[in-house]
N, C-alpha and C positions, 0 to 999 in steps of 0.2 A: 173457906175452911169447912169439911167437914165437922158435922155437929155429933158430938162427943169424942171427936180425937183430943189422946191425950199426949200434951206432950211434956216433956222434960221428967221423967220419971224418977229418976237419980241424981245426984249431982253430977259434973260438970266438970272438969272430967270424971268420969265414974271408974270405978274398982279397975275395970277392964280393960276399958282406955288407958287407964295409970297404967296395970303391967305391959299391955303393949308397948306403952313410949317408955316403961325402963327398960325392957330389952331393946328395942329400936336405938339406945343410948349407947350400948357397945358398939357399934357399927358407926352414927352420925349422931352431932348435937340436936336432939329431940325436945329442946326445951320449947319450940314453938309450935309442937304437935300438943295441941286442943283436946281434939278425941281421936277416935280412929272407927272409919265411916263402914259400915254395912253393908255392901252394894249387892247385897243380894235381896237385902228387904228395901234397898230405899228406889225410889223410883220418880217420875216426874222431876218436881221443882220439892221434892221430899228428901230428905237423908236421914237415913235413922244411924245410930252411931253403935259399937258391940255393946254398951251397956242399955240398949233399948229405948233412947231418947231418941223424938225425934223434930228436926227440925224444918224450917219452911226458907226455901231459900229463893226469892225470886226477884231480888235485887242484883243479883248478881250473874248474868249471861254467860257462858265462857266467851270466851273473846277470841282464844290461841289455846296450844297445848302442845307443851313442849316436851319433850322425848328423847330420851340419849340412846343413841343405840344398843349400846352395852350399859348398863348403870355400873359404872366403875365404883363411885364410892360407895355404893350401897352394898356392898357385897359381891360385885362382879357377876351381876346377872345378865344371864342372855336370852333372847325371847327368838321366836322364827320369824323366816318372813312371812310367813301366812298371819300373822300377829300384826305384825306392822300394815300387811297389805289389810286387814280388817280397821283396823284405827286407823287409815287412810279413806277408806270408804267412810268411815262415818264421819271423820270432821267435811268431807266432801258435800253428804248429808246435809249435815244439821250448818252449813256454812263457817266453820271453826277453820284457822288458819294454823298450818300443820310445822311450827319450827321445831327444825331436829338439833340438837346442840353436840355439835362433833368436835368439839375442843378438843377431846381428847383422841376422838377416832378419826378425824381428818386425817389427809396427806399420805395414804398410804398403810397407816400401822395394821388393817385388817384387812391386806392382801387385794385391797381396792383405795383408789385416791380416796373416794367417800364410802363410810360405809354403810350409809342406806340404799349404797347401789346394787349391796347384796338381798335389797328386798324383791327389787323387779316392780316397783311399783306401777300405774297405769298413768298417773299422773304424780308429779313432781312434788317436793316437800316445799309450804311457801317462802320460807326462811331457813337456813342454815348457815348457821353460827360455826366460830371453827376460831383455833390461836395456835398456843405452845407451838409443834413444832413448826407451822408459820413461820412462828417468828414476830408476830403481828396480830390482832384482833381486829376482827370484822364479822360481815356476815354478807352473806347474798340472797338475793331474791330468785324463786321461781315463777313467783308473782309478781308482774311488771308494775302493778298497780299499785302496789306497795313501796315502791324505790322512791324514800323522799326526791323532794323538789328545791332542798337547800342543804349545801353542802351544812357539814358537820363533823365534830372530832371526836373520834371513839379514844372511849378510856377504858384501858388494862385490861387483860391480860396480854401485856406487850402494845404497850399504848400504838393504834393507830395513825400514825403520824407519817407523813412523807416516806424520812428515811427509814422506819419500819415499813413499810410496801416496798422501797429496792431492796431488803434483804430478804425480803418472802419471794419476788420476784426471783433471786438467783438462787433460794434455797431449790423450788419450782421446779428451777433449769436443771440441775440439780440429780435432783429425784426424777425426771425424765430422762435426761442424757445416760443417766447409770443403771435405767428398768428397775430402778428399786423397790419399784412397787410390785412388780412380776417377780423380783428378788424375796422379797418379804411373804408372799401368796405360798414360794414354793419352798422357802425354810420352813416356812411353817407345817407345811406338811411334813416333814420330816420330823421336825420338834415333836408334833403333835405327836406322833407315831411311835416315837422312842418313850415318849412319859407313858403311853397307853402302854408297851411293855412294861416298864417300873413301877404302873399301877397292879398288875398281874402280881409284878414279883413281891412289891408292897402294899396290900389292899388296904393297911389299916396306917399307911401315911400318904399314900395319894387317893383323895375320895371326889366324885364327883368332877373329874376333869370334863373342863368343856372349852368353845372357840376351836372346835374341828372347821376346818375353811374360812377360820378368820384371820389368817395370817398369824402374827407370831403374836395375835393378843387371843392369848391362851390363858387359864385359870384354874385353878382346884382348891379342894380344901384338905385341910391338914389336923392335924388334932391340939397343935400348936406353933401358930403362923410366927410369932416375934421370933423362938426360941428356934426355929428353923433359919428364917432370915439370918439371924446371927451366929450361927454356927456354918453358915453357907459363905458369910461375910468373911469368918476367919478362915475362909479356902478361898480365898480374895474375887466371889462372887455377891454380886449383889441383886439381889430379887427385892419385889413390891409384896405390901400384903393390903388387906385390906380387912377390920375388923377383927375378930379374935383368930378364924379359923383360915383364913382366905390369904390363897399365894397367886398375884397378879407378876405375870409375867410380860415386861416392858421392853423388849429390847430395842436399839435403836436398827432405822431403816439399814446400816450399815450389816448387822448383824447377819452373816452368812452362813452357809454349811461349815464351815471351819470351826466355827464355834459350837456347834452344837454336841461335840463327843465330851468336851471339857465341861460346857454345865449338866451334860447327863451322869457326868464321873463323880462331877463334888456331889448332886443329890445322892446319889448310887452310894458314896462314903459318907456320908451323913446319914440316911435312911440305915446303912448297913452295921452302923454306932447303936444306934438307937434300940435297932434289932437285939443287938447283941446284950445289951445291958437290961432290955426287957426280959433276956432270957436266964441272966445272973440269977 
């Protein structure tokens, strides 16, 4: 230990930290965020935290570090692959085992079976995790050296069990027989395309649209995500949101060009309500 480092300067959480995690409380349950770390001042086996505490961490190695390729609940953020292909290099680096958690982007839904395949990485993620549309939970190795040596039974999301593998098997069959995955790559471009029009014509209800070539997991923000949903609901459309502001769009692999003039029309009538009574 440096001699005269000072640590703990404030309490614990401190001021700053607090507002962090009550805003972070709209989006996710933040009751187990401590503080919120500094990573521009902390360095080595140090972390200082926004209210200038710092601590000493060196019981604790990383081991793994897991990674979703889109952070769906967090507010539907997306990052590039130059992002990905940098925090590849570095758990590479420093020997850190790289699981990516595609529960929710497996199987297709961003225009690729997996979608870390949109990084282009050099070498392989070592673990990835995957369920929902499965059908089943699991995960696989890209590191052989990792695949236990005694069978074992994963539990939920869609317990791992026997007859859950025959039905991920023939969901599989499935989504290969029917190109859905080349299905889903090429609605979405179209999707994509029609809302970047809507954004034009409505700049101040679609903000920040992004998932250009992720297939149909597309995203934007709104000025009010529940009260859109449900006004979209009663044109017997259902959309995702996520957080206060954020419309995550789910649709299933099934979801073709046919569909896509029908949910451009109820936003289009919904957007074009809103307009109008803004202008009363």
């Amino acid at each position: 230990m440096a001699s005269g480092t000072v640590f703990a300067k404030r309490d614990v959480p401190g001021p700053v930290s607090k507002a962090a995690s009550n805003k972070l409380s709209n989006v996710f349950d933040a009751r187990a965020v401590h503080f919120v770390v500094n990573y521009e001042k902390s360095s080595g086996n140090y972390i200082v935290d926004v209210d200038g505490n710092k601590y000493l961490d060196v019981h604790c190695p990383i081991a793994g570090l897991i990674v979703e390729p889109i952070q769906s609940e967090g507010g539907d953020n997306h990052a590039s692959p130059a992002f990905f292909q940098g925090l590849r290099k570095l758990t590479k680096k420093y020997g850190i085992i790289l699981i990516v958690d595609e529960v929710q982007t497996g199987f297709g839904a961003t225009g690729k079976f997996w979608a870390h395949e949109h990084w282009s990485l050099k070498s392989p993620p070592d673990i990835v995790t995957f369920s929902k549309k499965a059908q089943t939970a699991g995960y696989y190795f890209g590191d052989q050296m990792l695949i236990p040596d005694k069978a074992y039974r994963q539990f939920n999301t869609w317990i791992g069990d026997p007859a859950r593998v025959i039905l991920s098997k023939a969901v599989i069959q499935e989504i290969l027989d029917k190109k859905l995955v080349e299905q889903c790559a090429r609605v979405g471009e179209i999707l994509y395309t029609e809302l970047e029009k809507l954004m034009s014509q409505y700049p101040d209800q679609i903000m920040n649209l992004r998932g250009k070539g992720q297939g149909t997991f597309i995203a934007f923000d709104t000025q009010d995500a529940a009260t859109l949903a449900l006004s979209m609901k009663q044109l017997g459309v259902n959309i995702g949101t996520c957080g206060v502001q954020t419309v995550r769009l789910r649709p299933m692999l099934s979801f073709d060009e046919s569909y896509v003039p029908s949910l451009v029309a109820a936003f289009c009538m919904v957007f074009g309500d809103k307009s109008r009574r803004n202008q009363m």
